[in-house]
C-alpha positions as CSV (number, residue, x, y, z in Angstrom):
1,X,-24.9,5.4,-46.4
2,X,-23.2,8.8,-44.8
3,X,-22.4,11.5,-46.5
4,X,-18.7,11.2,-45.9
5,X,-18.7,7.5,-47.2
6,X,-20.6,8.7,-50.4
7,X,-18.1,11.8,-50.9
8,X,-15.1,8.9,-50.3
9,X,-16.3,7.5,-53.4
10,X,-17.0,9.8,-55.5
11,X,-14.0,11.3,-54.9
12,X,-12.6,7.4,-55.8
13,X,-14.7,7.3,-59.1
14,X,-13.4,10.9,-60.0
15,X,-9.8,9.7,-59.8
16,X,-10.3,8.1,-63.3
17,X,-11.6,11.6,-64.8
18,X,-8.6,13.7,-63.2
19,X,-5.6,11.4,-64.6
20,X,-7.3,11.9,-68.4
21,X,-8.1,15.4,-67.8
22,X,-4.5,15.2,-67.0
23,X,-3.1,13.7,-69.9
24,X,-5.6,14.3,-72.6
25,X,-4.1,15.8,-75.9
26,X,-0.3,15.6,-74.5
27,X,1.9,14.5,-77.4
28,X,3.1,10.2,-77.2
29,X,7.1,12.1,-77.0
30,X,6.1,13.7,-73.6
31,X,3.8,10.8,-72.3
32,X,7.2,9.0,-72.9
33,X,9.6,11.3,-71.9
34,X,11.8,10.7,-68.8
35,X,13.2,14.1,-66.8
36,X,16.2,12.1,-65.9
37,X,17.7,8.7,-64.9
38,X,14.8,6.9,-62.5
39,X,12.6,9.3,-63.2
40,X,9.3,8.2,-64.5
41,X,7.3,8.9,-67.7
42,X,3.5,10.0,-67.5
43,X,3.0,6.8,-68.9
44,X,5.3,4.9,-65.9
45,X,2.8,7.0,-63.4
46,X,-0.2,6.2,-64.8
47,X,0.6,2.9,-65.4
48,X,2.0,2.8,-61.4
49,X,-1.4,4.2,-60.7
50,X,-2.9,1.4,-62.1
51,X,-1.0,-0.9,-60.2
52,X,-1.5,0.6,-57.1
53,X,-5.7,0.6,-58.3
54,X,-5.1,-3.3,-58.5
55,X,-3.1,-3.7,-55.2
56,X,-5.3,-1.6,-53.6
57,X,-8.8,-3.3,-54.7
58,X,-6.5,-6.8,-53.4
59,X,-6.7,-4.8,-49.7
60,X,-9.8,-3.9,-50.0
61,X,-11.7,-7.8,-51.1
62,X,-9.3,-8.9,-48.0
63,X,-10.1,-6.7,-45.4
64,X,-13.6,-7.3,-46.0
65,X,-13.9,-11.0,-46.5
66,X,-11.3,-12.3,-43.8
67,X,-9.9,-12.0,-40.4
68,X,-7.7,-8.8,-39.4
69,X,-5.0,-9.3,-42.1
70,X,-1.7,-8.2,-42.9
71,X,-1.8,-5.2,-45.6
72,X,0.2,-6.2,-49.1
73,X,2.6,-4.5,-49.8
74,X,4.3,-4.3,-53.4
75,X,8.0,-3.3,-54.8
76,X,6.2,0.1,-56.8
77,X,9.6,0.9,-58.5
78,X,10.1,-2.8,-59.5
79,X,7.1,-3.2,-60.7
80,X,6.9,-0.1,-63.0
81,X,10.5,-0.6,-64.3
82,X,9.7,-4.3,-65.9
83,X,6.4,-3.7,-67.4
84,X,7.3,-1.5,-70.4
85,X,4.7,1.0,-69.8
86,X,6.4,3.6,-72.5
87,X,5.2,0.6,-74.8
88,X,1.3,0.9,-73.8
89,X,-0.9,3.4,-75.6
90,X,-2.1,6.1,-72.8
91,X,-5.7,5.2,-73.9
92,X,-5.1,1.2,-72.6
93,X,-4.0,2.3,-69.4
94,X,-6.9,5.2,-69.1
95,X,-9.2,2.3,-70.1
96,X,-7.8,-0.6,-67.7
97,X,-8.1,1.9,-64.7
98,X,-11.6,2.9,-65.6
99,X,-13.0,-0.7,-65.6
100,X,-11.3,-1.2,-62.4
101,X,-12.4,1.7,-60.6
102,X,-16.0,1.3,-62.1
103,X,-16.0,-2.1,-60.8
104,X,-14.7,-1.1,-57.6
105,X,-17.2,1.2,-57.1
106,X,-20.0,-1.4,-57.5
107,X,-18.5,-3.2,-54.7
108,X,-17.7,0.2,-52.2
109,X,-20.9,1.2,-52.5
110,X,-22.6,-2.1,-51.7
111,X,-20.3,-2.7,-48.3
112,X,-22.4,-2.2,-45.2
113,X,-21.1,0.0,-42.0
114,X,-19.3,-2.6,-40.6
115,X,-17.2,-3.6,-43.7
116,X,-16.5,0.0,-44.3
117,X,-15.0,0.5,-41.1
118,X,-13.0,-3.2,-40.9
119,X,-9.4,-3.0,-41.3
120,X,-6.1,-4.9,-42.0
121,X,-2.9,-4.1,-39.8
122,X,0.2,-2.4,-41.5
123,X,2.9,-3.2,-38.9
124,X,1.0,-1.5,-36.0
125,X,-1.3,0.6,-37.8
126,X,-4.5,-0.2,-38.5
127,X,-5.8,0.2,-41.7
128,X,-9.7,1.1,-42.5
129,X,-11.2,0.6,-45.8
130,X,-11.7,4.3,-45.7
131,X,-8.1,4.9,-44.9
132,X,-7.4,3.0,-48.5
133,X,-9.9,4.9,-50.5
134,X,-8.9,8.3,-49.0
135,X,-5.2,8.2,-48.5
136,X,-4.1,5.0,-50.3
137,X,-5.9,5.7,-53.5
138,X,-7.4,9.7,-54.0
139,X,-4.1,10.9,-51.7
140,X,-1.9,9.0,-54.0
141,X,-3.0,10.1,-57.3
142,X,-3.2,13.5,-56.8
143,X,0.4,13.3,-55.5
144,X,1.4,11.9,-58.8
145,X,-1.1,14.2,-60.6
146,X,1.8,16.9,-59.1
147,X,4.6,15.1,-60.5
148,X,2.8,15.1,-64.2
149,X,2.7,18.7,-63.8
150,X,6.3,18.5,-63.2
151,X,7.3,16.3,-66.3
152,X,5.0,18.5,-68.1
153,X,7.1,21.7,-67.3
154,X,10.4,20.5,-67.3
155,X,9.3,18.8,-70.9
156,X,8.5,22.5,-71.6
């Protein structure tokens, strides 16, 4: 395995530890709390960071198991505003993307060269499995690692 695919994971698997670093010891008011009308709670993000784990490891078993495929996509404010996540403990939602990204591990680490490098087609673009673990997953939560910062000071 090279040492860029092993540093892709392990930035993957260290996704989990950065969101509860994140929210670890922040009071169930401000995990709840909204800065303004469609504006998400920490909870919302985390929980849309869990979705987007799940979509994600649904791109990845596809890329890798058929022919060139479209890439999913998913309706990410839809899909945060009608699953309650203000009503989920933090620590279910820490847990869920754990289990998901230690299972998804497993599999990224077994994959040979030429599944790591396979790819699905959004529109035009193609789409490596690397592409998903580096931008689609580790680029997207520290983005929204940013924006709990933000809730967290204007909370403040």
């Amino acid at each position: 395995m090279s040492t860029a695919r092993q540093a892709s994971i392990e930035n993957y698997v260290n996704t989990a530890g950065k969101i509860r670093a994140k929210v670890q010891g922040l009071s169930r008011e401000l995990l709840v709390w909204q800065p303004g009308p469609g504006k998400w709670s920490i909870n919302e993000i985390v929980g849309h960071l869990l979705d987007s784990n799940i979509v994600n490891s649904y791109r990845i078993r596809k890329i890798i198991s058929e022919p060139v495929t479209p890439i999913v996509t998913f309706a990410h404010e839809n899909w945060t505003a009608r699953q309650h996540f203000n009503e989920n403990p933090m620590e279910d939602l820490l847990a869920a993307y754990d289990a998901l990204t230690t299972y998804n591990a497993s599999l990224l680490k077994k994959l040979d060269e030429e599944q790591w490098l396979r790819y699905g087609m959004k529109d035009e673009e193609r789409i490596s499995v690397t592409h998903i673990v580096d931008r689609f997953i580790c680029g997207h939560v520290e983005g929204h690692l940013a924006q709990i910062d933000r809730n967290i000071a204007a909370y403040s």
